[in-house]
Wavefront OBJ file of the C-alpha trace (Angstrom):
o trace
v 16.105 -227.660 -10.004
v 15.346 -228.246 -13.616
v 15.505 -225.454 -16.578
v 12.720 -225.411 -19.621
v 11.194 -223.047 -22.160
v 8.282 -222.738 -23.411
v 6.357 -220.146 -26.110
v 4.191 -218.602 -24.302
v 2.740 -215.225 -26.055
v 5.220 -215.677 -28.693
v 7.828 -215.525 -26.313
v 10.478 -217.992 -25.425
v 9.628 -217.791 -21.642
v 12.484 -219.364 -18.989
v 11.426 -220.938 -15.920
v 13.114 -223.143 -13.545
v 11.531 -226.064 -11.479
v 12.537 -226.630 -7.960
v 11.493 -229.544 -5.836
v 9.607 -232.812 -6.275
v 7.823 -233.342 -9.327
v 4.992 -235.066 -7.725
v 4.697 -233.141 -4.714
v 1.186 -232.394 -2.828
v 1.446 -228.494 -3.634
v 2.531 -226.254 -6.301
v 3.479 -222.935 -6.220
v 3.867 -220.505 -9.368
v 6.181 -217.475 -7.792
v 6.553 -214.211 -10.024
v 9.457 -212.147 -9.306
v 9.726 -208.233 -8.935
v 10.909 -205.664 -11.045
v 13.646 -205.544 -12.818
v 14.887 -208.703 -10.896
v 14.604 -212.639 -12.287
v 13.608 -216.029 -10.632
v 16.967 -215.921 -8.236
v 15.163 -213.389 -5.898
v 12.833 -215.507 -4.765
v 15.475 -218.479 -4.652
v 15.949 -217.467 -0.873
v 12.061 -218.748 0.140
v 12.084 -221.815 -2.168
v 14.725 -222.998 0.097
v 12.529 -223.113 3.103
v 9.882 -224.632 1.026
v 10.543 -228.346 1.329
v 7.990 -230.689 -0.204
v 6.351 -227.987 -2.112
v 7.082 -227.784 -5.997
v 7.750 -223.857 -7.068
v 8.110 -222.982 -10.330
v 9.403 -219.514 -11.379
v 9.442 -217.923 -14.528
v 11.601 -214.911 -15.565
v 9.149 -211.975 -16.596
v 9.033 -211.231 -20.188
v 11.889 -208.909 -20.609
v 13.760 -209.844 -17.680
v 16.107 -212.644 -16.955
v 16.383 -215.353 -19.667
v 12.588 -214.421 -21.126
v 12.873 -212.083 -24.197
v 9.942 -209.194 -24.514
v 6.612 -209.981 -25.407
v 6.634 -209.064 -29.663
v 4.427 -206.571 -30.124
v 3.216 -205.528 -27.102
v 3.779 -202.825 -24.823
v 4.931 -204.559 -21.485
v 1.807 -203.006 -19.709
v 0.143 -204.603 -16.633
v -2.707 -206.309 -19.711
v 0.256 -207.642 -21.481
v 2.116 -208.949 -18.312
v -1.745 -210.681 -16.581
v -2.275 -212.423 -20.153
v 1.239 -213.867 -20.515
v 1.241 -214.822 -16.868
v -2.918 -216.929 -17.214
v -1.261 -218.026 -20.491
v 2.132 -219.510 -18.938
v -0.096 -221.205 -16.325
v -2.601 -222.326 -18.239
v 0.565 -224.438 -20.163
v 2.710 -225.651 -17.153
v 0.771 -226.333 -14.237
v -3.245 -225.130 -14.319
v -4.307 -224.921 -10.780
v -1.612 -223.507 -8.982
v -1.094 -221.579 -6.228
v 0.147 -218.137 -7.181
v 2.531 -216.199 -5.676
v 3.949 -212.655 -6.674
v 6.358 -210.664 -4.316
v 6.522 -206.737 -5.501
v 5.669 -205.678 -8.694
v 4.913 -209.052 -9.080
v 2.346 -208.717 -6.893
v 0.283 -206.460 -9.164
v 0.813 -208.925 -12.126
v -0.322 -212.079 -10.022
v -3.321 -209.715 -8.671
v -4.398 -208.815 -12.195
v -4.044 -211.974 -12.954
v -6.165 -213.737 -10.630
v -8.837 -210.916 -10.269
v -9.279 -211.461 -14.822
v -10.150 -215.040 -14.110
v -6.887 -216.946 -13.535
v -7.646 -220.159 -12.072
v -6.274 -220.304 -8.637
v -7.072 -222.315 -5.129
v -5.294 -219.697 -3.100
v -2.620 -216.221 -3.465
v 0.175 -215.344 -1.567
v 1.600 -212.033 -2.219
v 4.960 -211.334 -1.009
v 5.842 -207.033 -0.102
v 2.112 -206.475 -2.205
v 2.417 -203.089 -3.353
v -0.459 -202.048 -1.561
v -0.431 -198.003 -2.517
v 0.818 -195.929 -5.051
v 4.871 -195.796 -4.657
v 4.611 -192.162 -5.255
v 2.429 -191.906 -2.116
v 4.913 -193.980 -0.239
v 7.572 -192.617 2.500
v 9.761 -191.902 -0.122
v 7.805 -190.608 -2.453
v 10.667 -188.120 -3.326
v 13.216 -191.037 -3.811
v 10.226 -192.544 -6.375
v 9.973 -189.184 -8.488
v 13.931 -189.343 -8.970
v 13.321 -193.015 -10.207
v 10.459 -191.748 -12.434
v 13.148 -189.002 -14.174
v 15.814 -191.955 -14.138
v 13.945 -194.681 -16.259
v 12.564 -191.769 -18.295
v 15.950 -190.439 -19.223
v 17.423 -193.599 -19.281
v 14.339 -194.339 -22.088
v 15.030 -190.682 -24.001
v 18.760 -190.344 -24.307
v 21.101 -191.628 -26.815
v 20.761 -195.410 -27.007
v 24.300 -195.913 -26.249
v 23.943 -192.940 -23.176
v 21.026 -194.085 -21.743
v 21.692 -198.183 -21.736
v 24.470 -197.419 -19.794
v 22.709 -194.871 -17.433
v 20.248 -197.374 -16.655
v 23.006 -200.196 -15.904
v 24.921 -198.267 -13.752
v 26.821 -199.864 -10.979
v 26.921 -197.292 -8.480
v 23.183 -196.453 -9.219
v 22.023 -199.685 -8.887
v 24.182 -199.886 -5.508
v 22.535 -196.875 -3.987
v 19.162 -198.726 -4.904
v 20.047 -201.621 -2.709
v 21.614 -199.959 -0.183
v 17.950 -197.799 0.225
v 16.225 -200.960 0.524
v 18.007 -203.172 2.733
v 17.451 -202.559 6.512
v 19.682 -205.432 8.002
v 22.897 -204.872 9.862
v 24.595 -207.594 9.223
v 27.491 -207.014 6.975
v 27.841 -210.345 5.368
v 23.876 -210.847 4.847
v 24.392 -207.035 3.550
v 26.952 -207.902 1.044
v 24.660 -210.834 -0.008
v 21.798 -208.701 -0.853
v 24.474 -206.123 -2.824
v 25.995 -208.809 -4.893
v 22.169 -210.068 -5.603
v 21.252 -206.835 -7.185
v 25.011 -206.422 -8.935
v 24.320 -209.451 -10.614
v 20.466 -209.326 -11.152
v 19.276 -206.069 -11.403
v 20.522 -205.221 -15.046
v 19.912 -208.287 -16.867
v 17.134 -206.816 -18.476
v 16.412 -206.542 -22.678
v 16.413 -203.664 -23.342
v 15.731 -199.799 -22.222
v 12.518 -199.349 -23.494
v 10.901 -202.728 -22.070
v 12.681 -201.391 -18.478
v 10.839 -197.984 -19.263
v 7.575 -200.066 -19.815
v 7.858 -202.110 -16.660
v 8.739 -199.410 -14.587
v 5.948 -197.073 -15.392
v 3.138 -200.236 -15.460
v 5.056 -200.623 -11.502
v 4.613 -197.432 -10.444
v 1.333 -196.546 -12.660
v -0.676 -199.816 -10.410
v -1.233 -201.255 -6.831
v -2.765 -204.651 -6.097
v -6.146 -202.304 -4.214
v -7.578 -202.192 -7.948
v -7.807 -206.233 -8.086
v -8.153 -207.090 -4.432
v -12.499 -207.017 -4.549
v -12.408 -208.871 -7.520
v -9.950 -211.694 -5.498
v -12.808 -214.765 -3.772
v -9.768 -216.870 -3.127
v -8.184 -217.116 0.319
v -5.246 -214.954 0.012
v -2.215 -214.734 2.238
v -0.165 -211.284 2.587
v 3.433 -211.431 4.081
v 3.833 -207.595 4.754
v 6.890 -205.616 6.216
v 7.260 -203.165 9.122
v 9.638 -201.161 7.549
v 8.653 -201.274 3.975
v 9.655 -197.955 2.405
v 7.768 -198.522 -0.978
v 4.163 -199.490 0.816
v 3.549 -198.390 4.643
v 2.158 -201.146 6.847
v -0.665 -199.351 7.374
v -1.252 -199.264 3.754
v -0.432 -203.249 3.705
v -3.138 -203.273 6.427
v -5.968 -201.299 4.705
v -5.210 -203.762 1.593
v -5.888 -206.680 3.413
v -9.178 -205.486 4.310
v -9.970 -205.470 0.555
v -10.159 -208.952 0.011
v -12.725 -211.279 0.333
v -10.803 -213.384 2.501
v -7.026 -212.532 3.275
v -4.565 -212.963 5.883
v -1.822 -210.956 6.904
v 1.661 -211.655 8.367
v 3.604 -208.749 9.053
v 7.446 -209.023 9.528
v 9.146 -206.497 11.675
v 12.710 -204.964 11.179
v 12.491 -206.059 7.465
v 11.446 -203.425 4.598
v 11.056 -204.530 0.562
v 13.298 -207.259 0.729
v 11.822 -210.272 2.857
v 12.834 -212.378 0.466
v 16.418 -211.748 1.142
v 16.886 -210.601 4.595
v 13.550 -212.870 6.201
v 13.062 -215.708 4.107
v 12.628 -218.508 6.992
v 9.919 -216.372 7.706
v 8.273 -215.880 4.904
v 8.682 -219.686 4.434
v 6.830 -220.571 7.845
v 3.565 -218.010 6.882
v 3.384 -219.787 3.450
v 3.089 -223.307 4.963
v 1.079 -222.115 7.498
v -1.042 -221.163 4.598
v -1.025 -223.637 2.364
v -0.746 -226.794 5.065
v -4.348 -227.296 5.375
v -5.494 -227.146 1.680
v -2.644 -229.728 0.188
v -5.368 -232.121 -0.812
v -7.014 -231.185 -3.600
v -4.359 -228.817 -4.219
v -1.169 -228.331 -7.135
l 1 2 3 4 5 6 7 8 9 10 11 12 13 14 15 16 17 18 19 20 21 22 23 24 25 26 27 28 29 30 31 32 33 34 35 36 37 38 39 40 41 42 43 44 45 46 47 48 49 50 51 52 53 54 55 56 57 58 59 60 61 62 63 64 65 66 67 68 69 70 71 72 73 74 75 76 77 78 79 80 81 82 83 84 85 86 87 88 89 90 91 92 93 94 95 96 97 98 99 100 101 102 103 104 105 106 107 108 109 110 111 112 113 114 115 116 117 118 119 120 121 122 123 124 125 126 127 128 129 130 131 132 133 134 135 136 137 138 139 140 141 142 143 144 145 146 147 148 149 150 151 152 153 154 155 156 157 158 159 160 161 162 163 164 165 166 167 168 169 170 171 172 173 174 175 176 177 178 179 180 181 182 183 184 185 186 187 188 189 190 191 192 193 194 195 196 197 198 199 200 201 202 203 204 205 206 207 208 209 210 211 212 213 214 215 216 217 218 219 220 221 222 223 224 225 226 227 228 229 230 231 232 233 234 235 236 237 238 239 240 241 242 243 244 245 246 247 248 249 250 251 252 253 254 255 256 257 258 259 260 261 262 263 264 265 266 267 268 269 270 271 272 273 274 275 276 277 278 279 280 281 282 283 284
């Protein structure tokens, strides 16, 4: 693994390097929201021979916000065609979450691609989602978070036992120890964010998209790793988006929900070389 920077946008943008410089494949993975290139750490590790790089999200992470801009899904496609276009044009792209809308956007405005993987795409509206009432208390939490007193509302937002009730909503396994994995993930992940008003931005350009608006626009073969028991998009939702694309795939994972990457990431890992396995040459 090997940390750089680079401006990108006028921002200082993190990203970390895993794997063999000079490998057949490259991969370009965006993480979700409010998390930062560890979430997707679990995958890369069944990913041998393929190079992934993964870059924080302005505003998240190690990446400061984007100055001047209003961290809307326009702002996050243009950094993301930008940060490729520097480090590795021609890419595979991969986006698991919200990160899935950005990669999406991306692609559909004329990022230069071979071939998309999207990782839990958000596939619907999360206030149209199973817990649709769990979304609208999220919606009044980032909004007060973003209204109170700076001091009052920073502090809201990092809350330990909030952000502990979010992970405990999410994760569906039963085994403790993987369990206290996925907890001590989101302890030390899920606040490490600038500030509350680029949160505030993120989480209403999350909740304000889906990937259904970019999916026509998307020629390239895409692949769609999809979960059973995904509270935030329905797998009948997942499977309606596939149906979208010019050309997509669809794996879907049972007794997993939003967090393949932590609880199924062996399997995640065998649909993506699947995937990409017969279009290495030629390939990043």
């Amino acid at each position: 693994m090997r940390e750089d920077v680079i401006e990108v946008l006028g921002t200082p943008t993190a990203y970390w390097t895993y794997g063999d410089e000079g490998a057949a494949t490259t991969i370009i993975a965006v993480h979700g929201f409010r998390g930062d290139h560890h979430g997707l750490e679990p995958v890369v590790a069944y990913l041998p021979g393929v190079r992934v790089i993964s870059p924080d999200l302005p505003g998240f992470g190690q990446t400061p916000p984007i100055p001047g801009r209003t961290h809307d899904l326009d702002a996050y496609a243009q950094w993301l065609t930008a940060f490729v276009d520097a480090v590795a044009p021609g890419s595979i792209m991969l986006g698991h979450s919200f990160g899935s809308i950005v990669v999406a956007a991306a692609v559909s405005g004329g990022l230069d691609t071979p071939r998309v993987i999207l990782i839990n795409p958000i596939g619907a509206p999360a206030l149209e989602g199973p817990r649709g009432v769990l979304t609208r208390l999220a919606v009044f939490y980032y909004w007060a978070g973003a209204k109170l007193p700076a001091r009052l509302g920073d502090a809201l937002l990092r809350n330990g036992l909030i952000v502990r009730v979010m992970s405990v909503s999410m994760a569906k396994t039963s085994d403790p120890a993987l369990r206290r994995f996925i907890h001590d993930q989101h302890d030390t992940y899920f606040s490490r964010f600038a500030d509350r008003d680029v949160l505030h931005e993120a989480f209403v350009t999350s909740v304000s998209n889906d990937v259904r608006a970019s999916a026509p626009a998307i020629s390239q073969p895409t692949l769609l790793v999809a979960a059973v028991r995904d509270d935030i998009t329905p797998i009948e939702a997942e499977r309606h988006l596939a149906s979208l694309f010019a050309d997509a795939d669809l794996v879907e994972i049972d007794d997993v929900g939003h967090l393949i990457h932590y609880e199924t990431p062996d399997q995640a890992a065998a649909a993506i070389t699947s995937f990409v396995a017969p279009s290495e040459r030629g390939t990043r």
